[in-house]
N, C-alpha and C positions, 0 to 999 in steps of 0.2 A: 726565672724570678717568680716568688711565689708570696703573694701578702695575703694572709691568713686572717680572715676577720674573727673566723671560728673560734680559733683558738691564738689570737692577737700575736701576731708575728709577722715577719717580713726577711725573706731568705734573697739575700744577696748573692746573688751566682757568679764567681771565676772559673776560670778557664783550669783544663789540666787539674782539676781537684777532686774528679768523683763526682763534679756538680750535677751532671743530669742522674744520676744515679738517687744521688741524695734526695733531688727533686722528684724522681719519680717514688722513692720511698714516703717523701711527704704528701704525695697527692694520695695515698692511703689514711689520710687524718682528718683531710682537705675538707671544704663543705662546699654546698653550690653556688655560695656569694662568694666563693674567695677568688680571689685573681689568679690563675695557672697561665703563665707564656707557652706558647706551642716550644717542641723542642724537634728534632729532626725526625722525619718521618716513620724511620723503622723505631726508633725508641717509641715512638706516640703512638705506634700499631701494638708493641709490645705491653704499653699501658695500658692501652685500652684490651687487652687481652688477659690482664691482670684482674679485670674489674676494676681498676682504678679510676679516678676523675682524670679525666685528658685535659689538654688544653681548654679553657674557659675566663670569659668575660673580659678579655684582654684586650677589647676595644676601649680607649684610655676618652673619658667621659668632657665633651664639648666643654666644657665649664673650665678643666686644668687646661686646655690646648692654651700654647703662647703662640708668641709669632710664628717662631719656625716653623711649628704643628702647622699651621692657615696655610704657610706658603708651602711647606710638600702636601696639604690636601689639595689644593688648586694645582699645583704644576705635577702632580705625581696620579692623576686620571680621579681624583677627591676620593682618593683611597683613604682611610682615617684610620690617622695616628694608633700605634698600637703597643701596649707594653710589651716587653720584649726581652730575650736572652740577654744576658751579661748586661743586663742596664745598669747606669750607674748608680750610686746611692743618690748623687746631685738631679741627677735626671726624676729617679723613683719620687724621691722629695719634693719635686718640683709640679709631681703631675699626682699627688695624693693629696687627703686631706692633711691638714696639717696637726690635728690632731691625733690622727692615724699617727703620721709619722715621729712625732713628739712619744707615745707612748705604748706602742707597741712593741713587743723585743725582737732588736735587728740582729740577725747575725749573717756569718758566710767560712769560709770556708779556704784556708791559704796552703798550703806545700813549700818544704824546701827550695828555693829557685832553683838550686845546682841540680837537683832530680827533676824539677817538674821543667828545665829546660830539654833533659836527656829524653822524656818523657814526649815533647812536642817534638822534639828533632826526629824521633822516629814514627810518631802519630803523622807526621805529613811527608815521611819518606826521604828526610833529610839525607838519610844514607845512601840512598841511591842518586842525588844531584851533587851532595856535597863534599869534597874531601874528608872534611871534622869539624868539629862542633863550629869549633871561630868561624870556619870559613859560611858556614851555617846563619849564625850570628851577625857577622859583616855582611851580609847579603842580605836583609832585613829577617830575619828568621823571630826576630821578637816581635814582630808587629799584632798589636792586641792581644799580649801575653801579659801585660801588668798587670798586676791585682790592685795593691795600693791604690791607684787612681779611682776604682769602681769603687771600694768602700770607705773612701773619705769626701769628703766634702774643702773644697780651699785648702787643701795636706792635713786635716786635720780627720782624726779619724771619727765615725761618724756611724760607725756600725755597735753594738752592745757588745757582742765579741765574736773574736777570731778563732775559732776553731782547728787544731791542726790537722790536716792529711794524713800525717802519722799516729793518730792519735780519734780515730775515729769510734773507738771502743765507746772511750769516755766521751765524746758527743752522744753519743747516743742517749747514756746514761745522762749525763746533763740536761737534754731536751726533752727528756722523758720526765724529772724533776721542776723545769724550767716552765716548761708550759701544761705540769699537772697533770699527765695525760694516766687516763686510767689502766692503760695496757702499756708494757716498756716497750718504747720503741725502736725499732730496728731496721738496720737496711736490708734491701733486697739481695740475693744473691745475683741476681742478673747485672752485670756489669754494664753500661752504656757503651758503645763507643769503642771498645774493646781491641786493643791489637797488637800484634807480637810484639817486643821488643829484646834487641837480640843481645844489650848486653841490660842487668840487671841494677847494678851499680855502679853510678856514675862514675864514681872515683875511677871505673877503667875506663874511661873515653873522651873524661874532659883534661886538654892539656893547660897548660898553663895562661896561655890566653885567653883564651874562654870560661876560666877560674875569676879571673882579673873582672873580664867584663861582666861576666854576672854579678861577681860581687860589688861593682859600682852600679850596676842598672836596676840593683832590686837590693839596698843598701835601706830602703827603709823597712824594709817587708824583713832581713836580716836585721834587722837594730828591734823592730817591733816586738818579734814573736822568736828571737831567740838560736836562730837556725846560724851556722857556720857551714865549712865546706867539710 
């Protein structure tokens, strides 16, 4: 997650999209007031080896903490509350100013569910514990794989816009026009996170089960931005 004072922006990070990618290419724009969340260690070594800005000021400021924040600083050794990966929009909002949040341009970044399922089933080596995707699936394999939820607010959505994973060309080109930047922006070729995956398109892996449930479990992320099987 990255809120850009610099240059007034607020980048909502999902799972399975290229997000630390995308984030570590935004930390090339970044300024030293803006908020950068740590991301896993070899990507933040790889940043910082970029010359990039690393993780920064992601200690979330005494004045937004609520309850919950007091009760894991007291019970969790008064370690303080910290902004963070895949935070929600509800959470982000909650812990910024609100005029930040009111006007600054929000966006993030979604995927086909039916790839970016095939996509996590082999990112955590589903193939090796599971029969197929469903059996995958029914064993909780979607757990904190929703997107929808992080960028809406009460289901309603709450980000400027959706970007798609297939279509990352034209982000670029749009963020480059969107936030005025003098040089056209672009991502890195360095991939985050990176790892085989042995079949390409889904359409060979996902049976009909697993068609079904994904298309009921990510039924708005489908209805929103377009995506079929």
């Amino acid at each position: 997650m990255i809120v850009s004072h610099k240059h007034k922006f607020i980048f909502v990070k999902t799972r399975k999209t290229a997000g630390t990618s995308v984030e570590i290419a935004l930390s090339k724009i970044c300024g030293r007031d803006d908020i950068i969340t740590p991301i896993s260690p070899n990507d933040e070594l790889k940043r910082k080896e970029m010359g990039l800005l690393t993780a920064q000021n992601y200690n979330i400021p005494i004045k937004f903490w609520n309850k919950k924040d007091w009760l894991k600083f007291f019970f969790n050794g008064f370690s303080r509350p910290k902004y963070r990966n895949h935070m929600s929009c509800e959470d982000i909002a909650s812990h910024i100013d609100k005029d930040i949040w009111n006007n600054y341009y929000k966006f993030t970044i979604d995927r086909n569910p039916f790839d970016k399922i095939v996509s996590l089933y082999y990112f955590l080596n589903g193939q090796k514990t599971y029969s197929n995707v469903s059996d995958f699936l029914m064993n909780g394999g979607l757990k904190n794989i929703h997107s929808y939820s992080l960028y809406s607010i009460n289901n309603v959505l709450a980000v400027d816009k959706v970007y798609k994973f297939e279509e990352l060309d034209l982000f670029e080109k749009n963020i480059t026009s969107k936030l005025q930047l003098k040089e056209p922006f672009k991502l890195l070729e360095y991939k985050a996170k990176s790892k085989h995956r042995e079949v390409k398109n889904y359409k060979e892996i996902l049976d009909e089960k697993a068609i079904d449930m994904i298309a009921v479990m990510f039924a708005r992320e489908i209805k929103l931005l377009g995506y079929s099987y």
